[in-house]
C-alpha positions as CSV (number, residue, x, y, z in Angstrom):
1,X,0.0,0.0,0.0
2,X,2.7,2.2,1.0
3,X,4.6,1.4,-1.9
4,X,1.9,2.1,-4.3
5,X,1.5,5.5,-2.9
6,X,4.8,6.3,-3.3
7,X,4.9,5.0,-6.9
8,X,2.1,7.4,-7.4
9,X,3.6,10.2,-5.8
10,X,6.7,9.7,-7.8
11,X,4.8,9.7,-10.8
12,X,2.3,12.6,-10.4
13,X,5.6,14.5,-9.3
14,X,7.9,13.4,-12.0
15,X,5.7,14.5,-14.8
16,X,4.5,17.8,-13.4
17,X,8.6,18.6,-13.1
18,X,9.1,16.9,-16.6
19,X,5.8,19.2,-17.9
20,X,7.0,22.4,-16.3
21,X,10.7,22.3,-16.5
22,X,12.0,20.2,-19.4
23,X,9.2,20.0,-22.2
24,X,8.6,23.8,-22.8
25,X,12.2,24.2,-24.0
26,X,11.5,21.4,-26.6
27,X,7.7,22.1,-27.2
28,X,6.6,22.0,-30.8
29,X,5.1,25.3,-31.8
30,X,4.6,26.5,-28.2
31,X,2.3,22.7,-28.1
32,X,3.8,20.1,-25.2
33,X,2.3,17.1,-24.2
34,X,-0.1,16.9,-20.7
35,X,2.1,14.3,-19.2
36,X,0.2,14.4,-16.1
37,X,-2.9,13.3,-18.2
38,X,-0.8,10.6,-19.5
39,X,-0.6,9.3,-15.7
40,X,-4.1,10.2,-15.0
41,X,-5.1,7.8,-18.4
42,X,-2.4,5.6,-17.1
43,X,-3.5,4.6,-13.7
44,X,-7.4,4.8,-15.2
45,X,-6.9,2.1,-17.6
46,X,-5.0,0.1,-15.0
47,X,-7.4,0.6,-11.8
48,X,-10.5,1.6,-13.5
49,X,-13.1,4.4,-12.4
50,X,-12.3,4.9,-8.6
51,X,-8.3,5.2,-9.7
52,X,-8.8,7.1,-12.3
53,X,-10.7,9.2,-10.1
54,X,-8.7,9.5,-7.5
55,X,-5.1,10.6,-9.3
56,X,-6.7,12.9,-11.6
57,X,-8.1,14.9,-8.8
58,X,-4.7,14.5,-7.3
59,X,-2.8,15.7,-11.0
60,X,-5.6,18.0,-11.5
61,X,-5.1,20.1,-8.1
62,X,-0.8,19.4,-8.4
63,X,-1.7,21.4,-12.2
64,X,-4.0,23.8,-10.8
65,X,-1.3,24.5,-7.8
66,X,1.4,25.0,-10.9
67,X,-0.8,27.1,-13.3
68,X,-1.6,30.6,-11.5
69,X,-3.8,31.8,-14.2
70,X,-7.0,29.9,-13.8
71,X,-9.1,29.6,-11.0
72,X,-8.4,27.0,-9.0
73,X,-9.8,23.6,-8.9
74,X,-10.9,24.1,-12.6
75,X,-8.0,21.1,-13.7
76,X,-8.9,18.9,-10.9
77,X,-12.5,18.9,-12.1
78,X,-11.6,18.0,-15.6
79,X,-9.1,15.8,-14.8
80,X,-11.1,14.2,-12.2
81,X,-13.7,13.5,-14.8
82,X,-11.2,12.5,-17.6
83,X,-10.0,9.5,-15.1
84,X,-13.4,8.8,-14.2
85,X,-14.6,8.3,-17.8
86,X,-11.2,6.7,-18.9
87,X,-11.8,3.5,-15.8
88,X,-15.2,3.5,-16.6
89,X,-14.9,2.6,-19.8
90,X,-11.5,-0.1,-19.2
91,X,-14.1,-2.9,-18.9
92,X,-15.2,-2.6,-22.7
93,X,-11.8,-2.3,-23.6
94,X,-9.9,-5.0,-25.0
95,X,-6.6,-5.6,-21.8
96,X,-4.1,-6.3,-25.0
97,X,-5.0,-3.8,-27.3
98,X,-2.3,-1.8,-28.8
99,X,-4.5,1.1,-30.2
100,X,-7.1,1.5,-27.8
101,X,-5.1,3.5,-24.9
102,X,-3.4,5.4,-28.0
103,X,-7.0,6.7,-29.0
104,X,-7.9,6.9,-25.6
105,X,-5.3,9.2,-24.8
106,X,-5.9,11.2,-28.4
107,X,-9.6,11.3,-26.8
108,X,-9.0,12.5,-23.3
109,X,-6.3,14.8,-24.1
110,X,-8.7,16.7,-26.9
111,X,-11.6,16.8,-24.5
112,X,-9.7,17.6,-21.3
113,X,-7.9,20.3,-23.0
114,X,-11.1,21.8,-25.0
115,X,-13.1,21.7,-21.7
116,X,-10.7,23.3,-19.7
117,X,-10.6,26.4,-21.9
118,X,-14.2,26.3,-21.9
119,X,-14.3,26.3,-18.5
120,X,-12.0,29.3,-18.4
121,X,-14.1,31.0,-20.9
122,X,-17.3,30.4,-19.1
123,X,-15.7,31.6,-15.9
124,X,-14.5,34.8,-17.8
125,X,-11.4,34.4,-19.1
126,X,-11.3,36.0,-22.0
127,X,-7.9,35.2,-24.1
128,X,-8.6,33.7,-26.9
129,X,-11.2,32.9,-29.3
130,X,-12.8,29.6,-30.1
131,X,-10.7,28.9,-33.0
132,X,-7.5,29.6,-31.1
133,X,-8.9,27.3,-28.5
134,X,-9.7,24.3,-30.7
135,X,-6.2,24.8,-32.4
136,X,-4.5,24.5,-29.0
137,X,-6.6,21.3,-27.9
138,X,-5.8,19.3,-31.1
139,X,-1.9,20.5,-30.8
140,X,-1.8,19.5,-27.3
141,X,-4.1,16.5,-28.2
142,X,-1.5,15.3,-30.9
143,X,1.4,15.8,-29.0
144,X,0.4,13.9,-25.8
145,X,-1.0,10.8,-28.7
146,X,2.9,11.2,-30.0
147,X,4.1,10.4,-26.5
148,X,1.6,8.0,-25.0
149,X,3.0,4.7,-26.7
150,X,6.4,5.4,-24.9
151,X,4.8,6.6,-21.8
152,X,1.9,4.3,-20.9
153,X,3.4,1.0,-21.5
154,X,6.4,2.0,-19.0
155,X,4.0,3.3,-16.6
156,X,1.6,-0.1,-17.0
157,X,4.5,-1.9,-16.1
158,X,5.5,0.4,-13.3
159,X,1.4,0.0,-11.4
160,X,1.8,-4.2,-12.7
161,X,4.7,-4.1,-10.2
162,X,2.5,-2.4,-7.1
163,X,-1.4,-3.8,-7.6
164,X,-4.0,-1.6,-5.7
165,X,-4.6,-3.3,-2.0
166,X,-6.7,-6.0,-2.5
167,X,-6.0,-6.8,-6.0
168,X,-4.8,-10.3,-7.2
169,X,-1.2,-10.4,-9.0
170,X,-3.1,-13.5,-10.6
171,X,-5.8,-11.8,-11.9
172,X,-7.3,-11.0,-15.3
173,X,-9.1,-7.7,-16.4
């Protein structure tokens, strides 16, 4: 249990570091990847809805605490409903797909990113316009796609190595 929490720690940290520090000094066009969703989608697709849920609030407030300009708690929400949606729908998923957590993260990382500059526009934040909004959600969308079949496998194997308490090593999604 402990162990796990740490591994989840590690990784929530990692990537917000990683996302802050390293990737917008080699972002494409300005456009990075949401590592932190990847970890969100990550631990979704592993633990299903309650672990989904539960990380992407944590990600969601850890981006919320590192982006000053939106009102806080807006990421946690969308994250938090990103993870719950993602583990939700692990059970109609086939566990050996190659393609499915790629479009799943494509998905998550469009809708995520469009309704978080919704949000912001809805809670009036006015700095940009819907077409520069859409733009940025498919850049970001693309770029996180680009990353995710390096990323998620590594981190699969990472959350194979600590099950969730009461989990089976034995058993089969």
């Amino acid at each position: 249990m402990i162990s796990r929490l740490l591994l989840l720690t590690t990784l929530l940290i990692s990537a917000a570091v990683i996302q802050t520090a390293l990737l917008p000094a080699i972002g494409i066009t300005g456009v990075r990847p949401d590592l932190l969703l990847l970890v969100v989608i990550a631990v979704a697709l592993h633990d299903g809805a309650l672990g989904g849920l539960r990380v992407g609030f944590a990600a969601g407030l850890l981006t919320d605490l590192l982006v000053l300009e939106a009102p806080a708690g807006l990421a946690a929400l969308v994250w938090t409903t990103v993870g719950f949606a993602v583990g939700s729908a692990r059970p109609y998923l086939a566990s050996d797909s190659l393609s499915a957590p790629i479009l799943i993260a494509f998905a998550s990382a469009l809708l995520a990113t469009f309704g978080y500059g919704l949000l912001t526009v809805l809670l009036g934040e006015e700095r940009g316009s819907p077409t520069l909004l859409f733009q940025g959600s498919v850049g970001i969308a693309v770029t996180t796609t680009l990353v995710a079949p390096v990323v998620l496998p590594v981190m699969r194997r990472l959350l194979d190595r600590h099950p969730p308490r009461g989990a089976s090593v034995d058993e089969d999604d």
